[in-house]
N, C-alpha and C positions, 0 to 999 in steps of 0.2 A: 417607804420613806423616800427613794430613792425616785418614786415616780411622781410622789409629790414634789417636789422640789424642781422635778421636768415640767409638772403642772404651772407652776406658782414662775417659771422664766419662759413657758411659752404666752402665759398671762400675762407678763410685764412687757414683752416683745409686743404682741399685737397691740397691747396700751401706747406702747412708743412711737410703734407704724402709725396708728390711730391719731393721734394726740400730731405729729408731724404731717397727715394728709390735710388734718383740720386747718392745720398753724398754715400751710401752703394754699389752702383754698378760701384764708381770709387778706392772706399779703401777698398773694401772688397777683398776676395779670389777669384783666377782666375783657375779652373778647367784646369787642364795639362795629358794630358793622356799618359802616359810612356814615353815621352822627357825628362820632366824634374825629373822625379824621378831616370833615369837612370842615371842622374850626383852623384845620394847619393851612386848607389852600391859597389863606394870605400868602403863603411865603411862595407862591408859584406867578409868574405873570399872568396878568389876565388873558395875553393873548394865545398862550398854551395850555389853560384850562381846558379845552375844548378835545384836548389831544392826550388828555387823565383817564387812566381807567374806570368807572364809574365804582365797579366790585373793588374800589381800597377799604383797608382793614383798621382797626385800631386797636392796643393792648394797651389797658389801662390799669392804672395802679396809682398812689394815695400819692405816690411820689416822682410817679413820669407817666409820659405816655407816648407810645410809638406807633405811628400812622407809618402804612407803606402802601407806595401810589406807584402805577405803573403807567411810565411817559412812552407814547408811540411817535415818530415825527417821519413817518413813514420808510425810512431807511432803514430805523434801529428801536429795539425796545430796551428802555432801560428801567433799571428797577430803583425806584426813591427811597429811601428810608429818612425818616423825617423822628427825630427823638429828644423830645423835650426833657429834659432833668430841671423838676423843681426847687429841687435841693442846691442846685447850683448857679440859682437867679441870681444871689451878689458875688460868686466867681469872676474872676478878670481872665479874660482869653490871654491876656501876658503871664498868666501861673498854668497855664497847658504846657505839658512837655511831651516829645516825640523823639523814643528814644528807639534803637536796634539791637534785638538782644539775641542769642544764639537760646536761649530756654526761655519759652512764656511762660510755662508755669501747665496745668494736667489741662485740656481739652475738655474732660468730662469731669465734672467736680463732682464730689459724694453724693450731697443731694445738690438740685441743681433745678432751674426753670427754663422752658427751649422757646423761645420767640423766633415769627419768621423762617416758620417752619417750610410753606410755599416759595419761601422764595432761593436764591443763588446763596446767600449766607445765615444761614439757621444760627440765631444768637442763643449761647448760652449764659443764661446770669445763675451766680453762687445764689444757695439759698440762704435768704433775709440779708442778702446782699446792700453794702450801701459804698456809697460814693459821696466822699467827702473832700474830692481831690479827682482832678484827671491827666494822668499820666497815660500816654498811646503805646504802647510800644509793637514791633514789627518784628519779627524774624528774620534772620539775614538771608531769606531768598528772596523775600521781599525786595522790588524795585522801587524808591522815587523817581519820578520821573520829571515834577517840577514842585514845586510848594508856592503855594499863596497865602499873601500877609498884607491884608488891608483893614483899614476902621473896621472894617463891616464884618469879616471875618477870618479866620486862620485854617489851613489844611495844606493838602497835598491834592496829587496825582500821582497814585501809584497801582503795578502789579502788586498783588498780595497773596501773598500765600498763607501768613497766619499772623492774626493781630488779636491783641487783648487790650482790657482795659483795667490800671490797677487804682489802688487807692491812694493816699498818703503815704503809708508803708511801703506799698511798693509791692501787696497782695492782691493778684490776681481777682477781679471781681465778677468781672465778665467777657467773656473769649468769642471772636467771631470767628464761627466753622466755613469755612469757603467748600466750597463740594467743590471746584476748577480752579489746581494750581495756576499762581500767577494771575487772579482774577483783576481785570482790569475797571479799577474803581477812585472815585472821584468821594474824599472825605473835608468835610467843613465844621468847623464848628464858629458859631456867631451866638452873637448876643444880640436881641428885639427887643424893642419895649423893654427892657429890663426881665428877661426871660430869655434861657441858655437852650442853645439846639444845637445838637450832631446832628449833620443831614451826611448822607452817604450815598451815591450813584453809582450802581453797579452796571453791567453790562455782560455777554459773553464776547464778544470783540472788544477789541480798543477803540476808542473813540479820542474825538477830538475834545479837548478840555473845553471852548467855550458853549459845550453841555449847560454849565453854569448859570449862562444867559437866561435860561427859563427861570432859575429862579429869583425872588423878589425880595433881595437882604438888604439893600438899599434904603430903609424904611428910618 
């Protein structure tokens, strides 16, 4: 009796593992290798195309897509990340909040999906994660070091130690892992065409903010 009953919950277990890899390998990210991230190099100057990694990536899904392009300008290499949220095409950059909190909330979520694995900050998103609402927030090792607020777009310049992204609640949805406290990174968010972008510029040195200048929000 008693091992029937081990039987019929190690059967329900695999059903669950099973039934969850399926669910994750139809709504999770779909690996695009330089197709689709060539449709973001509008948002780059023409005249620093040439200075783009060819090997960029793209992670796609029903509901965003995250191309990362790696910028050389022969002094410094920096790392692009470029992320469209569909979902937040009629979002007004006046409802972004950027808040400082001493607890972001768990780093590794139960189950969970890792984007940007190659690069400086391996994103983690909760799984069937959504964003309905983007609230930033920082942890207090975190440095600003300037913020920018124009038509065109809203962010910072800061060191960063640890940053997440929550929802309307105010629940944790997606967390960005830095591998180098203090990473010195350059975050934007704009609106194009009527289409909402995080773009983020990492680095392992600091850099000079008008990094910017290559790109092409102006539009």
């Amino acid at each position: 009796m008693i091992k029937m009953k081990l039987k019929h919950i190690v059967i329900v277990v695999i059903a669950i593992i099973a039934a969850i890899t399926i669910l994750q390998f139809y709504t999770g990210h779909r690996a695009n290798f330089r197709t689709e991230s060539k449709k973001y190099l509008f948002l780059f100057k023409d005249s620093v195309i040439k200075n783009i990694d060819s090997l960029s990536t793209s992670s796609v899904s029903d509901y965003d897509v995250l191309s990362d392009f790696i910028y050389h300008n022969g002094e410094n290499k920096y790392y692009v990340t470029i992320w469209e949220f569909k979902d937040l095409k009629n979002y007004s950059l006046e409802d972004v909040f950027i808040e400082k909190k001493s607890v972001l909330g768990e780093s590794e979520f139960r189950l969970q999906e890792t984007l940007n694995t190659n690069g400086p900050c391996p994103i983690s998103l909760k799984f069937l994660y959504k964003i309905d609402g983007l609230t930033l927030n920082l942890d207090e090792n975190s440095r600003v070091i300037k913020e920018f607020n124009s038509k065109e777009y809203k962010g910072f310049y800061a060191l960063i130690d640890r940053m997440s992204i929550c929802d309307k609640k105010g629940l944790p949805q997606i967390y960005f892992n830095f591998a180098q406290s203090q990473t010195p990174t350059i975050l934007l968010l704009s609106k194009i065409h009527g289409r909402f972008f995080f773009i983020m510029i990492n680095s392992k040195n600091e850099f000079d903010e008008k990094i910017i200048d290559i790109l092409n929000l102006n539009q």
